[in-house]
C-alpha positions as CSV (number, residue, x, y, z in Angstrom):
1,X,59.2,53.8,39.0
2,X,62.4,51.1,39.7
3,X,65.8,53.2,38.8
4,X,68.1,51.8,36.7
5,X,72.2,50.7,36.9
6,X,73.2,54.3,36.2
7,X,71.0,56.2,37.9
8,X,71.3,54.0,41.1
9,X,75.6,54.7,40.6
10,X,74.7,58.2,40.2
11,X,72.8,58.5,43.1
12,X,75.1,56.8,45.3
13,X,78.1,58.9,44.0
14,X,75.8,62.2,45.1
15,X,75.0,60.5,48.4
16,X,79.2,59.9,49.0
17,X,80.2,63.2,47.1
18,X,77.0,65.5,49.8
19,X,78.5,63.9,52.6
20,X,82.2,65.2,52.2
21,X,80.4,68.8,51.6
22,X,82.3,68.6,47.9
23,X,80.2,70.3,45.2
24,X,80.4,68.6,41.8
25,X,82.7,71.1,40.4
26,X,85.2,70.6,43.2
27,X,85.1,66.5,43.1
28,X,85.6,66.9,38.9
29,X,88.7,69.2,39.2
30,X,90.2,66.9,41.5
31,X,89.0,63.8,38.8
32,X,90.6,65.8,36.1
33,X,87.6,66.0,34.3
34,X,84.7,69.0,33.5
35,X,81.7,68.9,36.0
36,X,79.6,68.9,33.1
37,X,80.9,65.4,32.6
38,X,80.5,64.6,36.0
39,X,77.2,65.9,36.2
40,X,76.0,63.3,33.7
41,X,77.6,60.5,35.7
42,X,75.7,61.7,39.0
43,X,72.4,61.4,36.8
44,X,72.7,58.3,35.5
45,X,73.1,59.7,31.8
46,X,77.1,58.4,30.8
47,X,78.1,54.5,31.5
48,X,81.3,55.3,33.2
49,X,84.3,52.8,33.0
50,X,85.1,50.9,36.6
51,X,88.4,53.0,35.8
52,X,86.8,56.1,36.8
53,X,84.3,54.8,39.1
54,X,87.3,53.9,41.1
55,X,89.4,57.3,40.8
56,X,85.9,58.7,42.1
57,X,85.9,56.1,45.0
58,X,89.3,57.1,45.7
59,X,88.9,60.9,46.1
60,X,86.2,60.1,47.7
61,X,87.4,58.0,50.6
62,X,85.3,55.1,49.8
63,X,85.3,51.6,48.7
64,X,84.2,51.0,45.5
65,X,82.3,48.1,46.4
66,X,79.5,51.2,48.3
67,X,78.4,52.4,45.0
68,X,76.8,48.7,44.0
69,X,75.8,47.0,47.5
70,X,72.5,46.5,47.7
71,X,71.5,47.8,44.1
72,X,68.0,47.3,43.2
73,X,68.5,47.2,39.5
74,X,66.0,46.6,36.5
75,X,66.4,43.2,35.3
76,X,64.5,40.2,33.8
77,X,63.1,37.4,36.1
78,X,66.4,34.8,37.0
79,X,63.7,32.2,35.4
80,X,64.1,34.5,31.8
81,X,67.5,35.1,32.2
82,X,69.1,31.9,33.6
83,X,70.4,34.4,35.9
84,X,72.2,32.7,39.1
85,X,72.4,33.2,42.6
86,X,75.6,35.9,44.3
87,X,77.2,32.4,45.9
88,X,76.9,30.4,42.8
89,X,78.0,33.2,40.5
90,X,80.9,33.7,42.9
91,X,81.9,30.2,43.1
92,X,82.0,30.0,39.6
93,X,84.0,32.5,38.9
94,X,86.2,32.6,41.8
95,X,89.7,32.5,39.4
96,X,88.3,35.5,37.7
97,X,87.2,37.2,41.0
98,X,91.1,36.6,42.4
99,X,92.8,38.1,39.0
100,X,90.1,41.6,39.1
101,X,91.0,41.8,42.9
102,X,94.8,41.3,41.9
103,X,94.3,43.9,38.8
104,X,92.4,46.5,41.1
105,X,95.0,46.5,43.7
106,X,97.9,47.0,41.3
107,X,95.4,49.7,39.9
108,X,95.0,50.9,43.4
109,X,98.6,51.5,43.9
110,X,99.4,52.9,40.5
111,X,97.0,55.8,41.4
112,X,98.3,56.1,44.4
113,X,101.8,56.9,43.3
114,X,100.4,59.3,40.7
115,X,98.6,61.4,43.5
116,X,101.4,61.6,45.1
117,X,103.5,62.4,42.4
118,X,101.3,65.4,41.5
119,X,101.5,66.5,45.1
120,X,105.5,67.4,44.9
121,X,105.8,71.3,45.0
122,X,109.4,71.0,43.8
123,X,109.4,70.2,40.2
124,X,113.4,69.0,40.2
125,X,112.0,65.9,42.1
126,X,109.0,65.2,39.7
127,X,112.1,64.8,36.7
128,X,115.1,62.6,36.7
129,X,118.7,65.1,36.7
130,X,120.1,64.3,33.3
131,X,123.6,63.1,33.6
């Protein structure tokens, strides 16, 4: 039986998530979010936003790019779908490609700054002094 989007995502997320020795309860704490939730995500049961796939890429060490390479996804026949090739797609869209690259990066360092923002043991730092 051929897998589909989700549960390939899922899988690939367990895969990542095993290999660090987290458990799911451990990777959703540090996601902010219950590992009932996260559960459903590893099973291919919620459609999760590329938001969150890429906090989870994050905490996980991994570039987002791992959890779809290679994906052997359910689809129709190109011939049905007027489906076209990876170059051809990427060609075509190549403006696009640039500005979700450009969006992701900002994203990227956004995060960043919030993890470490969370990390500061002394609170006076997290808050401007009021003057």
């Amino acid at each position: 039986m051929k897998k589909d989007l989700l549960q390939i995502l899922g899988d690939r997320i367990r895969r990542s998530r095993e290999s660090k020795a987290l458990t799911q309860a451990n990777l959703a704490e540090e996601l902010g979010m219950t590992a009932s939730a996260f559960s459903k995500i590893e099973n291919g049961i919620n459609n999760t936003p590329v938001k969150r796939l890429y906090q989870i890429a994050e905490v996980l060490g991994v570039d987002i790019v791992e959890f779809f390479s290679d994906a052997n996804i359910v689809s129709e026949p190109r011939e049905k779908t007027g489906a076209v090739s990876r170059e051809e797609f990427i060609k075509g869209n190549q403006e696009t490609i640039n500005i979700v690259k450009l969006e992701l990066a900002k994203f990227r360092e956004a995060f960043s700054t919030k993890k470490e923002y969370y990390k500061l043991k002394n609170r006076s730092l997290k808050t401007p002094k009021k003057k």
